[in-house]
C-alpha positions as a printed NumPy array, in Angstrom:
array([[ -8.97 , -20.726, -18.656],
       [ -6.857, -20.91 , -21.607],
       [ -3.184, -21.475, -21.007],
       [ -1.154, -17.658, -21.674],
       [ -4.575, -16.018, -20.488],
       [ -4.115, -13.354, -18.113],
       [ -5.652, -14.587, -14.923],
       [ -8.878, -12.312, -13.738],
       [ -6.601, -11.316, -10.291],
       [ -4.119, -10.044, -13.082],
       [ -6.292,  -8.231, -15.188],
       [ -8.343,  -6.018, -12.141],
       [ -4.462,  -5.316, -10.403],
       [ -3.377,  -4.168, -13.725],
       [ -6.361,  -2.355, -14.593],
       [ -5.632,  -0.456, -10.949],
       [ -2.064,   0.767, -12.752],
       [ -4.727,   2.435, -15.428],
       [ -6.534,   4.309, -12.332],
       [ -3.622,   5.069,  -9.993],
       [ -2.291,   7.063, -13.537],
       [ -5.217,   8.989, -13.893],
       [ -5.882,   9.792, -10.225],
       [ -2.999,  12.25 ,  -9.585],
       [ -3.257,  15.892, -10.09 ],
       [ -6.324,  15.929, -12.576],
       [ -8.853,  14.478, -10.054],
       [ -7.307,  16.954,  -7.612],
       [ -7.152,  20.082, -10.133],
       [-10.648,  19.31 , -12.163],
       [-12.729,  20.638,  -9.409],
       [-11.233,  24.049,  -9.033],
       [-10.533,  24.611, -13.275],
       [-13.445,  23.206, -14.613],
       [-16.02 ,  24.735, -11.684],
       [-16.411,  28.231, -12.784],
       [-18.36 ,  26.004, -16.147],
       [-21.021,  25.313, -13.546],
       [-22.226,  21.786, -12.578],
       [-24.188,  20.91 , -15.863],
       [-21.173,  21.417, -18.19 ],
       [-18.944,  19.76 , -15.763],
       [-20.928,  16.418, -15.884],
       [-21.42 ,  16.767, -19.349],
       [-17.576,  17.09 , -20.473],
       [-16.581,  14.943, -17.48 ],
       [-18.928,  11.929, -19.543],
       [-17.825,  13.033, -22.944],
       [-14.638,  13.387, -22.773],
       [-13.634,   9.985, -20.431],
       [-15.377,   8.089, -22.97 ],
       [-13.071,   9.654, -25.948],
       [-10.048,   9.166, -23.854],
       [-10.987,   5.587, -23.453],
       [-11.919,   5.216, -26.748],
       [ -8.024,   6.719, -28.06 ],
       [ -6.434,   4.223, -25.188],
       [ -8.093,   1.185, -27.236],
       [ -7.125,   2.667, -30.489],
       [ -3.606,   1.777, -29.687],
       [ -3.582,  -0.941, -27.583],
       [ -5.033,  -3.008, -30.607],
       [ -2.669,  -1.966, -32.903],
       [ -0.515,  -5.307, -33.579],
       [  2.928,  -3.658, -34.106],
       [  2.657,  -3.197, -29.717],
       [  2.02 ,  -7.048, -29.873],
       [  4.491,  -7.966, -32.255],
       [  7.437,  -5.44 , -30.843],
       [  7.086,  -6.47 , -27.092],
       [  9.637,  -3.876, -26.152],
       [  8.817,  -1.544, -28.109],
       [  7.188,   2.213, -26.368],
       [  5.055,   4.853, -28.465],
       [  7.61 ,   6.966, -30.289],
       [  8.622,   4.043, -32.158],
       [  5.201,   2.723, -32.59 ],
       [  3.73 ,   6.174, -34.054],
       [  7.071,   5.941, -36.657],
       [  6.104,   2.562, -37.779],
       [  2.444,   3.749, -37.929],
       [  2.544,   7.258, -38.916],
       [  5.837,   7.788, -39.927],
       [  9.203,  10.016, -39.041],
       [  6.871,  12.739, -38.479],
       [  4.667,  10.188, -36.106],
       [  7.733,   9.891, -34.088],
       [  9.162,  13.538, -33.6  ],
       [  5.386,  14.491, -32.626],
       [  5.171,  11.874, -30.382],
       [  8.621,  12.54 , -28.877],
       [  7.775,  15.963, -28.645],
       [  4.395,  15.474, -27.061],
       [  5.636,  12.808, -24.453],
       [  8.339,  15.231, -23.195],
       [  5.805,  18.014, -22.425],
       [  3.953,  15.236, -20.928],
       [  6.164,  13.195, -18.784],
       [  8.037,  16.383, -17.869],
       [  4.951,  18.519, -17.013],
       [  2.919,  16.021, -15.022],
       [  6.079,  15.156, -13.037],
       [  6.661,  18.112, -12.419],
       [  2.853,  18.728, -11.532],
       [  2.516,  16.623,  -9.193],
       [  5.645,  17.724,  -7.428],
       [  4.323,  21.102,  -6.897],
       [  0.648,  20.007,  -6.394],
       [  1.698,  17.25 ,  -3.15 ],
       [  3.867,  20.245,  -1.847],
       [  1.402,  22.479,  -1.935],
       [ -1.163,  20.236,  -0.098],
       [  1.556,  19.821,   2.359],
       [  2.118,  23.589,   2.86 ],
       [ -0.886,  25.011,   2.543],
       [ -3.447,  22.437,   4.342],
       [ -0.748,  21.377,   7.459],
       [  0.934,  24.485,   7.633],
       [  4.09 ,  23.615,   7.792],
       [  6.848,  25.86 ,   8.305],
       [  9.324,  25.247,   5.891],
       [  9.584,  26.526,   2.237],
       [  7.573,  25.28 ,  -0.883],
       [ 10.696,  23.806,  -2.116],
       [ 12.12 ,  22.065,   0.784],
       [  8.468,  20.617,   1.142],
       [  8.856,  19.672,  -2.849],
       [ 12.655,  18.312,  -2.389],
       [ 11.263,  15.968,   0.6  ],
       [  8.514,  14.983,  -0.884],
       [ 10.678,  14.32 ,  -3.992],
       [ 12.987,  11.712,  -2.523],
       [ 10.304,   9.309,  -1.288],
       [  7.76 ,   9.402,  -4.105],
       [ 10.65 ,   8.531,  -6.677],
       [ 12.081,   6.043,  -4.42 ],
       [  8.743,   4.393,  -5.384],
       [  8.871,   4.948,  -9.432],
       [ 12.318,   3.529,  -9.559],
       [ 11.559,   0.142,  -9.319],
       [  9.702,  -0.767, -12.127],
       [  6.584,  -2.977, -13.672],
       [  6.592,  -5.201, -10.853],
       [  6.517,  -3.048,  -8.059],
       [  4.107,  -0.793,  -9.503],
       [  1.489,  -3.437, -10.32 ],
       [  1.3  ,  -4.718,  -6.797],
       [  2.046,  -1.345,  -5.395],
       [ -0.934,  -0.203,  -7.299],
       [ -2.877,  -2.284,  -5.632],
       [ -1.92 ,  -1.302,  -1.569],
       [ -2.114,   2.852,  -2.841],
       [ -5.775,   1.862,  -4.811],
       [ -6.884,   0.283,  -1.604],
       [ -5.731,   3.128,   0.744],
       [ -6.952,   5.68 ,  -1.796],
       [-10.054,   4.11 ,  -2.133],
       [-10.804,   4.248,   1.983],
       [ -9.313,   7.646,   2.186],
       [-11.766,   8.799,  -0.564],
       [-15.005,   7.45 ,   1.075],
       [-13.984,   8.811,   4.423],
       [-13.532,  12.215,   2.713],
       [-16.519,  12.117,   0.595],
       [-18.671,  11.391,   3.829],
       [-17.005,  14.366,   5.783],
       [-17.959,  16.584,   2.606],
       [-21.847,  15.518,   2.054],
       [-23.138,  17.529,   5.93 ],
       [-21.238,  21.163,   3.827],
       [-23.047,  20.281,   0.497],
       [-24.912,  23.809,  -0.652],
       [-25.336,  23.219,  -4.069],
       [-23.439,  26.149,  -5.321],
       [-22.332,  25.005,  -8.69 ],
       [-26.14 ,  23.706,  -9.563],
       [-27.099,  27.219, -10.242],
       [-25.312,  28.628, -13.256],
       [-24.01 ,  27.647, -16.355],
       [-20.983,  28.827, -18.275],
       [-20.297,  27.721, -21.298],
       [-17.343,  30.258, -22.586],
       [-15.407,  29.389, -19.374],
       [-15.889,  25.723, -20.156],
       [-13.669,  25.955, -23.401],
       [-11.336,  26.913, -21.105],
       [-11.426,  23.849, -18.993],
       [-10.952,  21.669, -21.81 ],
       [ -6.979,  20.78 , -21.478],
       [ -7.669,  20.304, -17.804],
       [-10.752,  17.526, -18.953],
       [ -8.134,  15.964, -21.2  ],
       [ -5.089,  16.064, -18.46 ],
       [ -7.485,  14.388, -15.885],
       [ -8.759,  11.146, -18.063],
       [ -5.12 ,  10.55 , -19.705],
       [ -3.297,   7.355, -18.614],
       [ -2.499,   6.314, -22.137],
       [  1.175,   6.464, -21.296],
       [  1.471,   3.271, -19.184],
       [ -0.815,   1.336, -22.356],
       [  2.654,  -0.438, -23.598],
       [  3.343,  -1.373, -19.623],
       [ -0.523,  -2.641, -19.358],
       [ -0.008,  -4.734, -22.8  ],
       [  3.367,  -6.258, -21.657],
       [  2.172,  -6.983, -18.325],
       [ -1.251,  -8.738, -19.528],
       [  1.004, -10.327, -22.314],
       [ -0.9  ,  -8.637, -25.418],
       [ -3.751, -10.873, -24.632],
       [ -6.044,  -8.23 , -26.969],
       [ -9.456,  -9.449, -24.53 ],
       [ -7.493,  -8.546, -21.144],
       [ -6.363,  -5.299, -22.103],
       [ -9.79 ,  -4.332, -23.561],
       [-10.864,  -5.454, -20.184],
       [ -8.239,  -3.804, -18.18 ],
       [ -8.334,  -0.292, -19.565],
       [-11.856,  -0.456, -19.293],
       [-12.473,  -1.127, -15.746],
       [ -9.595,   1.321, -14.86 ],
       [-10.773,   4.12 , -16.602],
       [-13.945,   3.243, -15.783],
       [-13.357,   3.208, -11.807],
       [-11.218,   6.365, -12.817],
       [-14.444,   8.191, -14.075],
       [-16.444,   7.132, -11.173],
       [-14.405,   8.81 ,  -8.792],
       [-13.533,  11.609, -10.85 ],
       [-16.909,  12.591, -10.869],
       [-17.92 ,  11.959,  -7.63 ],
       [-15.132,  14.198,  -6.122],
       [-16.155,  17.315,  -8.952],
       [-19.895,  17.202,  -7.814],
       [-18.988,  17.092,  -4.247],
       [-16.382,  19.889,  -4.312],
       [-18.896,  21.735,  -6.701],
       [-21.596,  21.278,  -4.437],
       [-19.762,  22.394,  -1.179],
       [-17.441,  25.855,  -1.95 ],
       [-18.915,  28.768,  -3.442],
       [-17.451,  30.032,  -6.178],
       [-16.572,  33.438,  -4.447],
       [-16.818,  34.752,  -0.735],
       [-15.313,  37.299,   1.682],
       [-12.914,  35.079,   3.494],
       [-11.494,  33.95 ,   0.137],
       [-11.854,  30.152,   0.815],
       [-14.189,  29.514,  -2.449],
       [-13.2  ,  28.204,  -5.95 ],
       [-12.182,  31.046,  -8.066],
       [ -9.154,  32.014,  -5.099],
       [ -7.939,  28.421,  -5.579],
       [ -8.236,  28.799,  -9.194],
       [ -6.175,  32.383,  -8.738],
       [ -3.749,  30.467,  -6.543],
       [ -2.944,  27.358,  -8.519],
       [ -4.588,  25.388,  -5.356],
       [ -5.502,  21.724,  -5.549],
       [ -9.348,  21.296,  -4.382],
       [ -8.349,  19.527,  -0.974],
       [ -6.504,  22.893,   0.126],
       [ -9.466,  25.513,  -0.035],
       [-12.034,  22.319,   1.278],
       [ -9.598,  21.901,   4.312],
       [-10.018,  25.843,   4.941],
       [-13.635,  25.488,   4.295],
       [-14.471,  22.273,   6.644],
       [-12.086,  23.15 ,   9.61 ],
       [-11.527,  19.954,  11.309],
       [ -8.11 ,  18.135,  11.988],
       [-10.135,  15.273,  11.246],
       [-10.768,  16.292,   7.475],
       [ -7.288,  18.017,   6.672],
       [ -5.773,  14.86 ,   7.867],
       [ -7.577,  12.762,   5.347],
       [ -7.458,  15.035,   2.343],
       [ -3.971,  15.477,   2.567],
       [ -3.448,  11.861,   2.746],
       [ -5.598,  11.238,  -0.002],
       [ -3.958,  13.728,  -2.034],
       [ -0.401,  12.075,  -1.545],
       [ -1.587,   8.954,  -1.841],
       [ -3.307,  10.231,  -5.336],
       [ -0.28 ,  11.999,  -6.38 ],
       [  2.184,   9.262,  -5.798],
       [  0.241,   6.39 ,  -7.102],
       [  0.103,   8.462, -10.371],
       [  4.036,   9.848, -10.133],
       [  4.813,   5.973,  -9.543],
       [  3.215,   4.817, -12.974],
       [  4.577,   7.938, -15.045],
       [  7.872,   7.837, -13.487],
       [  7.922,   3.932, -14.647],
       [  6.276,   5.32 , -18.006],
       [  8.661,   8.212, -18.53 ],
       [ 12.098,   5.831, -17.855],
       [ 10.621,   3.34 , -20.863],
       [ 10.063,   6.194, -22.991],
       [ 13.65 ,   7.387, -22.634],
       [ 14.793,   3.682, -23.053],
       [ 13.077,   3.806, -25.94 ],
       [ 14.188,   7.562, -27.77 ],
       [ 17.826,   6.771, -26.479],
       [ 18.535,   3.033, -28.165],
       [ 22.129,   2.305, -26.875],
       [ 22.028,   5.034, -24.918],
       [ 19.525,   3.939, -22.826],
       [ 21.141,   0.919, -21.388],
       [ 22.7  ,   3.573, -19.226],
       [ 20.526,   3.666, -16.266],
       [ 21.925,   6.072, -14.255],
       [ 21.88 ,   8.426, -17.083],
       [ 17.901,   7.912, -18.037],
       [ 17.023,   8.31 , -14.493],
       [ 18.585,  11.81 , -14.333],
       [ 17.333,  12.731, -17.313],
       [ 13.854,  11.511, -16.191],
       [ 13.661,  13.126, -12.515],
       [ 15.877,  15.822, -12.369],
       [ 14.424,  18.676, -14.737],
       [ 10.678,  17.906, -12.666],
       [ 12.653,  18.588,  -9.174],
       [ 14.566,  21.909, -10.746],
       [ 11.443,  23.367, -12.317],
       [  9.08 ,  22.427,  -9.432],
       [ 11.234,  23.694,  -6.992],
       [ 11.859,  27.009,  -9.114],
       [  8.056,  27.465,  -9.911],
       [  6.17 ,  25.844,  -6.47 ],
       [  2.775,  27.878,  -7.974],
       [  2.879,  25.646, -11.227],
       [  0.017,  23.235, -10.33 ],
       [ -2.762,  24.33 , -12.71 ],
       [ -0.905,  25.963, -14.946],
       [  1.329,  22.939, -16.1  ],
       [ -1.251,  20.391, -16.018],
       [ -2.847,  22.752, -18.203],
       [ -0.139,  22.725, -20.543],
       [ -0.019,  19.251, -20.42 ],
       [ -3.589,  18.279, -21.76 ],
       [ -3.773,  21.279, -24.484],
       [ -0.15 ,  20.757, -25.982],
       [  0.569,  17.238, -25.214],
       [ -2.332,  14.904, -24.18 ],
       [ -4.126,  16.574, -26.964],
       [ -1.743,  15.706, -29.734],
       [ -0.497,  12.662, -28.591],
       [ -3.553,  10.563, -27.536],
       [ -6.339,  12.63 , -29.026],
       [ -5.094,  13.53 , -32.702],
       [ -2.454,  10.665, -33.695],
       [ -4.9  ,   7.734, -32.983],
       [ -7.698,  10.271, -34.995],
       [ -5.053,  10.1  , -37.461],
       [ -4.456,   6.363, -37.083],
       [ -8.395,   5.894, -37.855],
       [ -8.329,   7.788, -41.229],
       [ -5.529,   6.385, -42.322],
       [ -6.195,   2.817, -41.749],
       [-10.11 ,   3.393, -42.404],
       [-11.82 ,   2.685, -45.932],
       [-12.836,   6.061, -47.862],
       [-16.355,   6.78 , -46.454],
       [-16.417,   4.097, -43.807],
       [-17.52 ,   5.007, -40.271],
       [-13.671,   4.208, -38.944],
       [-12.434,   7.411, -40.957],
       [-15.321,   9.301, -39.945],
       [-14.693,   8.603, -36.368],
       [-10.91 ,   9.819, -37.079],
       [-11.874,  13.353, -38.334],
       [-14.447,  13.914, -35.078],
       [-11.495,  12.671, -32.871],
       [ -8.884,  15.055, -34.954],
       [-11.342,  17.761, -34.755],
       [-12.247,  17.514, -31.249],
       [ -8.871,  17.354, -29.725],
       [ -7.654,  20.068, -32.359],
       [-10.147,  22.976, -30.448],
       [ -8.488,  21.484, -27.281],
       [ -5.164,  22.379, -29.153],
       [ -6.   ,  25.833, -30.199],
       [ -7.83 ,  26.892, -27.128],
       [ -4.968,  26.332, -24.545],
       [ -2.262,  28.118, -27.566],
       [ -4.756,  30.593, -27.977],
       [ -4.791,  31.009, -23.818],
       [ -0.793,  30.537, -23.633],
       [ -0.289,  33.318, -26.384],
       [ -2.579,  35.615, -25.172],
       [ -4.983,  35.89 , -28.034],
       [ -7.54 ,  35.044, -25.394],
       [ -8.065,  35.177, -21.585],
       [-10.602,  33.465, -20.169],
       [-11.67 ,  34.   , -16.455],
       [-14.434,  33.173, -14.313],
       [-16.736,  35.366, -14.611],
       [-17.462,  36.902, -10.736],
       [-20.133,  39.039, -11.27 ],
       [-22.198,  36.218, -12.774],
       [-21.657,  33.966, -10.192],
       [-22.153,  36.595,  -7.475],
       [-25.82 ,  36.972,  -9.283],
       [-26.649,  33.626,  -9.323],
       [-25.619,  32.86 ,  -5.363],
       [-27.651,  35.656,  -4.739],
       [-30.757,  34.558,  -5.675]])
């Protein structure tokens, strides 16, 4: 091995930092937003849209000014780049977000806590508690979270298979029999939300020491094992709960209820056994991913602030303490902010500025600018639909009566 090259030990543990970010609240939310689409669609997008997402990740990582700036995060990048205006989007984009998947994953681990163990305390206290330990974690950095990557992969990994195998003896097949393709626009900024990790890229590039081969590798196999159990966990959840029933424990009263999947599952399986493990898995999912955005999100600031940010008291407040106060205001915000988060600033950020990156930096004609216009395209509909569902130009719900149809038959 060459000497400066990122040891293969180095490159899977850092890879892990790639799928502990994108294993938080998407993997947990997909199930329940994307569902109503039917299985078909679900696979389809799931596929389509991981690949894009990878795709975008690589699009920066191998742009040299990350190799030649070392410290440098992406708001200054995109102004070197793309310009002033490069750098106000991208400032604008990170704060909706670092802000909304903070504070999504706040409200998503205490409503796993509440709703599948019961306990008796408010959503808030739950949040607060929950709070104080998982940002304990993201405080300390690159180091800590590339080996504590590693122990909350490992446990999240075990917790997974046990849950998966606890699932297969319910599977009915429910979401094999209909297809929904108007709904499925719908589910498009949760698609986006769920495969994004491109935050933590300038952490991954400093950690593997911009060796270009390591990163390619990394972000690869992260995403990659990302995907895998992504779309394991959507066809089992999709396979198991109806999408309506009597008792309410089914996929559109989750969706109705800003529920992670685990929660109506949990109702639906019955066993201390299984609530046990879900929950676990979904904290463990939630904090591995809170960990590497937290340690994303205090960079960022670092970055925006210059001088300012040598302060680190300050850029930790700033960083944590708007999450806690809107999480603990809004405890229902689950869905709705990761939402949010994928149409108005995944979708900008990492699908339309490296799109805009490939045209700009691509011969007239060549297949480089070509590929920049489908990327700008693509994540533009994912752009318009959520402002067109946060404005109220359109509302898209399941559809019950066509679902009720096709489980009866």
């Amino acid at each position: 091995m060459a000497q400066g090259t990122p040891s293969t030990g180095k490159v899977v543990t850092t890879s892990l930092i790639v799928t502990g970010n994108m294993l938080g609240a998407g993997i947990l939310a997909l199930p329940i937003d994307l569902g109503p689409a039917g299985l078909l669609p679900a696979a389809l997008g799931l596929l389509g849209i991981w690949a894009l997402m990878t795709c975008n990740a690589l699009i920066i990582a191998r742009q040299p000014f990350l190799a030649q700036n070392r410290d440098a995060d992406l708001p200054t990048f995109f102004e070197v780049v793309l310009g002033p205006v490069g750098k106000w989007v991208s400032v604008a984009a990170n704060l909706v977000i670092f802000y909304g998947l903070l504070t999504a994953y706040l409200a998503g681990a205490a409503s796993v806590l509440v709703g599948s163990l019961g306990l008796d305390v408010p959503g808030w206290a739950a949040l607060v508690g929950y709070f104080c330990v998982a940002t304990l974690f993201a405080s300390f950095g690159d180091a800590v979270l590339r080996k504590g990557a590693t122990v909350f992969m490992t446990i999240m990994w075990l917790l997974f298979a046990a849950m998966v195998v606890m699932v297969l003896p319910h599977f009915e097949g429910h979401g094999v029999r209909g297809i929904d393709l108007v709904f499925f626009t719908s589910a498009l900024p949760i698609l986006v939300v769920a495969f994004n990790f491109h935050n933590v890229i300038p952490t991954v590039c400093r950690v593997l020491g911009h060796d270009r081969k390591s990163i390619t590798r990394a972000i690869w196999l992260g995403s990659g094992l990302g995907m895998v159990m992504t779309f394991i966990w959507t066809l089992a959840v999709l396979m198991t709960l109806p999408m309506e029933s009597a008792n309410s424990v089914d996929i559109v009263s989750a969706f109705s209820h800003n529920e992670p999947a685990t929660v109506p599952l949990g109702r639906l399986i019955a066993t201390r056994a299984f609530v046990d493990v879900s929950v676990a898995f979904a904290v463990v999912a939630m904090t591995t991913a809170y960990m590497a955005t937290g340690v994303a999100m205090l960079s960022f600031l670092r970055d925006v602030a210059g001088r300012l940010g040598k302060n680190r008291l300050a850029v930790w407040l700033v960083a944590f303490v708007p999450p806690l106060a809107v999480g603990a205001l809004y405890p229902d915000i689950f869905i709705d902010a990761l939402n949010v988060v994928g149409g108005l600033g995944v979708g900008s950020l990492f699908g339309i500025l490296p799109g805009l990156l490939l045209i700009r930096q691509g011969e007239p004609g060549s297949r480089k600018r070509l590929a920049g216009w489908v990327i700008v395209c693509v994540f533009s509909l994912v752009l318009l639909v959520e402002l067109a569902q946060m404005t109220g130009l359109v509302h898209i719900t399941p559809d019950i009566e066509y679902w009720n149809a096709r489980q009866g038959q």
